[in-house]
N, C-alpha and C positions, 0 to 999 in steps of 0.2 A: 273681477273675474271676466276676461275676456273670453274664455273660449267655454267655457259650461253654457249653459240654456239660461241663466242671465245674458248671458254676451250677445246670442242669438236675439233675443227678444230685443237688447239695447238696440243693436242692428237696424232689424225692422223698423221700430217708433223713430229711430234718427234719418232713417230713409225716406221714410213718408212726411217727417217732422219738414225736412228739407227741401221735398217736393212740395208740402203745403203752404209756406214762406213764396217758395218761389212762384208758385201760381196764384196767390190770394194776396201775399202784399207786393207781390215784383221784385223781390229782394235774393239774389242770385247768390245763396251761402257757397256754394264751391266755387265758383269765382270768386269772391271775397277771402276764402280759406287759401286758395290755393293762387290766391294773386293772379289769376288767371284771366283769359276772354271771358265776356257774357258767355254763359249756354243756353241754348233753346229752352224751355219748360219742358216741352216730350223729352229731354234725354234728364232732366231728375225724376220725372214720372216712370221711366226705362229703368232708371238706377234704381229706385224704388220698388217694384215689379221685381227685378231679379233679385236681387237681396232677399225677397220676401218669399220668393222661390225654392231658393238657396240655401237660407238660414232658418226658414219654419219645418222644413223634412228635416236639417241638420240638426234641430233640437227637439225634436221626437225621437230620432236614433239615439242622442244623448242621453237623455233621461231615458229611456228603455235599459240604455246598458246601464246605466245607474240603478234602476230597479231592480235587475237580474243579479247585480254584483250584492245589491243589500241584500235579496231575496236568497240567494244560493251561492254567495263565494265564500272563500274558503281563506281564515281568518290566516297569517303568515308573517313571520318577523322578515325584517327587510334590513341590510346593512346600508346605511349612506355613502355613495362614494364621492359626489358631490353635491358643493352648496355656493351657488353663483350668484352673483344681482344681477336684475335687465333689467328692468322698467327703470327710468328717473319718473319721478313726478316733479308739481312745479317745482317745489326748491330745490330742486336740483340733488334728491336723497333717495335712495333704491328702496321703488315699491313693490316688486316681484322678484325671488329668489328662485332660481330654477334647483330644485333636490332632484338628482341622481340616485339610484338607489336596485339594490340587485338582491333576490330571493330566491329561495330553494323549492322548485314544487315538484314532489313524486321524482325525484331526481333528476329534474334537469333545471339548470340556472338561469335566472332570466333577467333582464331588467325592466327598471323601467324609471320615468321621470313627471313630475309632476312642475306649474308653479306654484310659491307660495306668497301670499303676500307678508309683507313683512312685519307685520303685528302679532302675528300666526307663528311666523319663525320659531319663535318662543327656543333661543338657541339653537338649535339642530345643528348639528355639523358633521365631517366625515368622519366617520368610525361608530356614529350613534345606531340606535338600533330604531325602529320604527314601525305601526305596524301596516300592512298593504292588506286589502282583500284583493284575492284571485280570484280570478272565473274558471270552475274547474273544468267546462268545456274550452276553456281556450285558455291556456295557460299563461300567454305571452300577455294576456291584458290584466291589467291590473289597476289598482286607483288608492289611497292613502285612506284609510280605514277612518278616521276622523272626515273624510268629504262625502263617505260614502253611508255610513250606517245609518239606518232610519232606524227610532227606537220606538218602540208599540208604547200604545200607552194602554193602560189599566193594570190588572192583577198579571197578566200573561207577559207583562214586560220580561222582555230575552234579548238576546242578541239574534239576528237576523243569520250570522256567521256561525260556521265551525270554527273549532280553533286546530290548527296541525301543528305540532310541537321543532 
């Protein structure tokens, strides 16, 4: 998961991980990574900083809308239109599938797209049906109801969603 609030938090710890190499053992990972000139120490301390800047607001805004969406969206079948690979990993085998996919809310059509990794896939393909929670103050957003729903636990266990037929 690159881009949910794992991916922020990876961020972070590999920013600082990088800057603290390079300050405490002298060991310049981005030169090494990128075959590169030495760099100063201040500009992985710099690099570290912004990132930390950057991606700790970006993953509070993420999880907020992930809680709104468990909290109050609005449960919705969704048609596939497509299903691509991008990632390789090392061997060279596609670990992220991008799904495409377009819903009906209060009558107007919307899309939207998700990655998936490919363990997950668990077939999908275009024509299948799927299901998305909406935000029903904002229509256009939406998120794959399997990433999104938090399920209570004790006796009052429910669905967090409505369901719209």
């Amino acid at each position: 998961m690159l881009i949910g609030y794992g991916g922020f938090g990876a961020a972070i710890v590999l920013a600082w991980i990088f800057f603290l190499v390079h300050a405490l053992a002298n060991i310049d990972l981005v030169a090494l990574l990128t075959r590169g000139n030495p760099s100063p120490t201040w500009l992985s301390l710099a690099l570290a900083v912004a990132v930390t800047v950057v991606a700790a607001p970006s993953s509070v805004i993420y999880v907020r809308r992930r809680l709104h969406l468990a909290q109050h969206g609005v449960e919705v079948s969704a048609l596939v239109t497509r299903v691509g690979p991008v990632g390789y990993g090392p061997d060279r085998k596609f670990t992220t599938w991008p799904v495409r996919y377009r819903y009906e809310f209060q009558g107007q059509t919307y899309t939207g797209a998700v990655d998936i990794e490919e363990d997950r896939l668990a077939g999908k393909q275009e024509g299948d049906t799927i299901l998305v929670l909406v935000d029903p103050d904002r229509p256009a957003r939406s998120a794959l109801m399997e990433d999104v729903l938090l399920q209570r636990k004790g006796s009052d266990a429910k669905p967090a969603a409505q369901r719209v037929a």
